[in-house]
C-alpha positions as CSV (number, residue, x, y, z in Angstrom):
1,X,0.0,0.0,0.0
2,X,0.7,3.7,-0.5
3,X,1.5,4.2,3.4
4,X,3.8,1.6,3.3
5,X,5.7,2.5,0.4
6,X,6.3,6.0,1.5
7,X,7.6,5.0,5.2
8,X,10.0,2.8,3.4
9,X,11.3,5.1,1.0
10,X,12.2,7.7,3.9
11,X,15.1,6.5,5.7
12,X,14.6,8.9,8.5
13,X,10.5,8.1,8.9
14,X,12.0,4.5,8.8
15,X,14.1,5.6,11.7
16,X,11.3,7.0,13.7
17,X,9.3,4.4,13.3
18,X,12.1,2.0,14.5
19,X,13.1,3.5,17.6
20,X,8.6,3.8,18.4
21,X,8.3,0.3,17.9
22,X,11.2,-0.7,20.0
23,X,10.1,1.3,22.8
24,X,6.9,-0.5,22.1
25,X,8.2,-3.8,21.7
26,X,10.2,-3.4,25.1
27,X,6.7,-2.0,27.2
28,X,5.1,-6.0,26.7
29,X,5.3,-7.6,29.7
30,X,7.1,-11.1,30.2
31,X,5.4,-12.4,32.9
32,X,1.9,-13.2,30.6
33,X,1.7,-15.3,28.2
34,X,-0.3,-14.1,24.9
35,X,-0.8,-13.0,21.4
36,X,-0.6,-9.2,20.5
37,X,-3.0,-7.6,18.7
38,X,-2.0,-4.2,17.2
39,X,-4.8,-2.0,16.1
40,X,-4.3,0.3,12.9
41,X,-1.6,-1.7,11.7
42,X,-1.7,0.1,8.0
43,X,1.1,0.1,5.9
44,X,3.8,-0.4,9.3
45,X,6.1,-3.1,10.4
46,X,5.6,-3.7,13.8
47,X,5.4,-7.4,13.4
48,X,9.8,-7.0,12.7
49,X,9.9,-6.2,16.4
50,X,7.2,-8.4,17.9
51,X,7.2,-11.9,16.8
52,X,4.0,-13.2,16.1
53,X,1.9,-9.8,16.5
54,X,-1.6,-9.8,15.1
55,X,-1.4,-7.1,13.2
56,X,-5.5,-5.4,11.8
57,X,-6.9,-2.6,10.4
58,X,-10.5,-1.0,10.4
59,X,-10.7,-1.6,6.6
60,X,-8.9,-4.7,4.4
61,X,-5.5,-4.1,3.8
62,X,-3.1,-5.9,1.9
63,X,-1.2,-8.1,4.6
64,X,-3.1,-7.5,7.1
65,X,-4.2,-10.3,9.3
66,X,-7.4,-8.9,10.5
67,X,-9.8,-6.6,10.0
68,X,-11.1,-5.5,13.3
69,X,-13.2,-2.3,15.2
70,X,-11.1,-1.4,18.3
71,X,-14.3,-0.8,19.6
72,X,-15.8,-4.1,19.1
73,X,-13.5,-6.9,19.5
74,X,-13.6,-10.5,17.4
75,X,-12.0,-12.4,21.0
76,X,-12.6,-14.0,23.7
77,X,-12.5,-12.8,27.1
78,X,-8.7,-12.9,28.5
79,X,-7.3,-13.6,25.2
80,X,-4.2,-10.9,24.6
81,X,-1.8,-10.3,26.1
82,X,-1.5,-6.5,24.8
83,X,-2.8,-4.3,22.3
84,X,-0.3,-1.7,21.0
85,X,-1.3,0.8,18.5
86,X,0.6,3.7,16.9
87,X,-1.4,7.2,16.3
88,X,-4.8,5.0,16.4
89,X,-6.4,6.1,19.5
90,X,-7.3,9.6,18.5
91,X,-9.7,8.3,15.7
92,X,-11.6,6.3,17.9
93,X,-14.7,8.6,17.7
94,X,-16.0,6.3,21.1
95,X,-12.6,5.7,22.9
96,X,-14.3,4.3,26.1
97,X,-15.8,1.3,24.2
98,X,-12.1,0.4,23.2
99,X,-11.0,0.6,26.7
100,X,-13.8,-1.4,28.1
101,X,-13.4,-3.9,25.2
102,X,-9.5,-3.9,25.6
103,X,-10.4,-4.8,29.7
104,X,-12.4,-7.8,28.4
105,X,-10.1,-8.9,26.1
106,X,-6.8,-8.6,27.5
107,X,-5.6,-10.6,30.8
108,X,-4.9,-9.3,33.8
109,X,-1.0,-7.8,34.0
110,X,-1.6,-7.3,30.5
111,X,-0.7,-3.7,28.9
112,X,-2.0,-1.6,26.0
113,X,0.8,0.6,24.7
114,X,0.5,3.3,22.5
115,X,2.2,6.3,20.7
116,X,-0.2,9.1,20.3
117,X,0.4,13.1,19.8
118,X,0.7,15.1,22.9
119,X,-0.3,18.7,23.7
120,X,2.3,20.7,24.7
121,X,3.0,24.8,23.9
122,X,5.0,23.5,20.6
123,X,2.6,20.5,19.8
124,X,-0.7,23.3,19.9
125,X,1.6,25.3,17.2
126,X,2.2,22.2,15.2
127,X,-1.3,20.3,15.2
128,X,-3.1,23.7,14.8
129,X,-1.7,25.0,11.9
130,X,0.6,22.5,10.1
131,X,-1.3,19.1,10.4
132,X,-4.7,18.2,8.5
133,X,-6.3,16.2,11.5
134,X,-8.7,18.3,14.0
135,X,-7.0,19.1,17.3
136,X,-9.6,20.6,19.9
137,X,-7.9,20.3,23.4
138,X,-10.9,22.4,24.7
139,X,-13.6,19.3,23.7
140,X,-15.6,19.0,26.4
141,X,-16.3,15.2,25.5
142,X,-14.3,12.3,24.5
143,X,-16.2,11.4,21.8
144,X,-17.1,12.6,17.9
145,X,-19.0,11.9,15.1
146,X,-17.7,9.7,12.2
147,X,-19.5,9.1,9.1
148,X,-17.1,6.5,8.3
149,X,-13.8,4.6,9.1
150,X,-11.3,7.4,9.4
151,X,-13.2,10.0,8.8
152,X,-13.0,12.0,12.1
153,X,-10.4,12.5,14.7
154,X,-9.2,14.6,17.6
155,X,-5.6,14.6,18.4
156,X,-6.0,16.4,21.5
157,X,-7.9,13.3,22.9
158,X,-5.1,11.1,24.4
159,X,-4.0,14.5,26.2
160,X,-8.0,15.0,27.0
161,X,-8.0,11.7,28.4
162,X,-5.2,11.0,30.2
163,X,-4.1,14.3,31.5
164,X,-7.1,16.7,31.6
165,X,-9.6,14.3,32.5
166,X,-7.6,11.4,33.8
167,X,-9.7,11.6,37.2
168,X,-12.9,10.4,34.7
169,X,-10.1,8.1,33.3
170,X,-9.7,6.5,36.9
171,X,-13.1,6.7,38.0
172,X,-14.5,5.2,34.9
173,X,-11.6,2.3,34.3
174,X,-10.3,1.6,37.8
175,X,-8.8,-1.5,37.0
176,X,-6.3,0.0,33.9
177,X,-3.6,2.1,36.2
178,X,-1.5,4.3,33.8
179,X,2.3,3.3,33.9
180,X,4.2,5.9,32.1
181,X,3.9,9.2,29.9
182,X,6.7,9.6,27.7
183,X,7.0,13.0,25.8
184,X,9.2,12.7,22.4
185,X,9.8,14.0,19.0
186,X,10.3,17.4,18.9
187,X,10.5,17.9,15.3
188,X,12.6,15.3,13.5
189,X,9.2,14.1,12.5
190,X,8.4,17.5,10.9
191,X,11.6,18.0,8.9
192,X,11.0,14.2,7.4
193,X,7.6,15.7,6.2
194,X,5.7,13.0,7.6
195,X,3.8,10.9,5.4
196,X,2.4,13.3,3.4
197,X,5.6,15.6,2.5
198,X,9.3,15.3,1.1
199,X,11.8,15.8,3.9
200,X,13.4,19.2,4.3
201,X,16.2,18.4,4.9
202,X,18.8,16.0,4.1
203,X,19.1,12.4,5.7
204,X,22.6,13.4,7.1
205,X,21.5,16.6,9.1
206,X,17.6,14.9,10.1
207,X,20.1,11.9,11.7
208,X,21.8,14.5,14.0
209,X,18.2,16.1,14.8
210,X,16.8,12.4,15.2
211,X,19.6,11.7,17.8
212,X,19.1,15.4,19.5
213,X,15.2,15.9,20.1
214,X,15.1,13.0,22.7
215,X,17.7,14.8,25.1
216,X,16.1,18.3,24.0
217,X,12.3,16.8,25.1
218,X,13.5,15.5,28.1
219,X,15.1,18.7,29.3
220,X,12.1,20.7,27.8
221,X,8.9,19.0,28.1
222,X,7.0,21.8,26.2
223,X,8.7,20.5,23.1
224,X,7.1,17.1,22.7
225,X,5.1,16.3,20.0
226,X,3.9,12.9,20.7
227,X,3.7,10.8,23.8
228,X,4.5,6.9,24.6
229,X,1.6,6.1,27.2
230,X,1.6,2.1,28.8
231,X,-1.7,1.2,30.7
232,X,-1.1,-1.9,32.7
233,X,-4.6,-4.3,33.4
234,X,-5.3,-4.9,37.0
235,X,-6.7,-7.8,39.0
């Protein structure tokens, strides 16, 4: 597919996506025993990292194992041992049917793991005004209308949900405790033009910004453009 073709072509979006899946890859517990099931798989190659990933998509894709609604689940109760998704959540226009399906679903100990965008002072600049998506960190629900698969989106909600309104979070899904909020990628992701764009810059010089923006986030939260998050499944 199109996706695919591009993120492969793009030795720095290669990189990017490298460095999210092993981050991902190394959030999977070892003490339960599982399949995965990524959700949004697309035109990515998770399934390098993770061997024997179930990898689906909303629609049918092209080497795609599965196609699946996050918010309707084809398993069994206590099937998975994690979901991870990358820049999925955000189009879930009823993200709370995902989470209660992902409880049912996925056994106890088990984690979902995602990388989603972030606000922060520099993400608000960036998902405002240079990205095509909606990004309305003032929503006062967690929900949206879709007419169809991917045709709606917030990228504000992760932040909504697990930072604005992560009391609802707690009170509504008591038994997912969030592990870890991870801010990263400044704007290496920018200069490789995403998906959508030619890079900006040449691979040489987007390697030295690649290796830079993690120390640069850390130091400088405000920065971060996207965010690891890692929900672990309670007893």
């Amino acid at each position: 597919m199109a996706r695919a073709r591009i993120i492969r072509a793009k030795a720095g979006l290669t990189d990017i996506y490298r460095r999210w899946y092993t981050e991902m890859a190394g959030a999977l517990p070892d003490t339960v025993a599982g399949p995965v099931l990524e959700l949004g798989s697309g035109g990515g190659f998770l399934k390098e990292f993770i061997p024997g990933l179930i990898t689906s998509e909303i629609l049918q894709v092209p080497g795609v194992d599965l196609t699946a609604d996050g918010q309707c689940l084809p398993f069994r109760d206590q099937a998975l041992r994690a979901i991870v998704m990358l820049d999925v959540m955000h189009h879930l226009p009823r993200v709370e049917y995902f989470f209660s399906e992902a409880q049912r679903c996925v056994k106890p100990g088990g984690v979902i793991v995602m990388v989603e965008p972030w606000v922060t002072a520099w993400s608000t600049i960036v998902f405002r005004f240079l990205h095509q998506e909606p990004f309305d960190p003032k929503a006062s629900r967690w929900h949206f209308s879709a007419s169809g698969p991917l045709s709606q989106a917030n990228s504000a909600l992760p932040w909504i949900v697990f930072q604005r309104d992560r009391h609802i979070f707690t009170r509504r899904f008591p038994r997912w405790r969030l592990e870890e909020i991870s801010l990263n990628g400044a704007f290496s992701y920018i200069l490789f033009g995403g998906v959508s764009y030619p890079s900006f810059l040449p691979w040489p010089a987007l390697r030295l910004a690649l290796n830079m923006e993690q120390v640069l986030v850390e130091r400088l939260p405000a920065l971060g453009l996207f965010a690891k998050l890692v929900l672990t499944l309670q007893e």
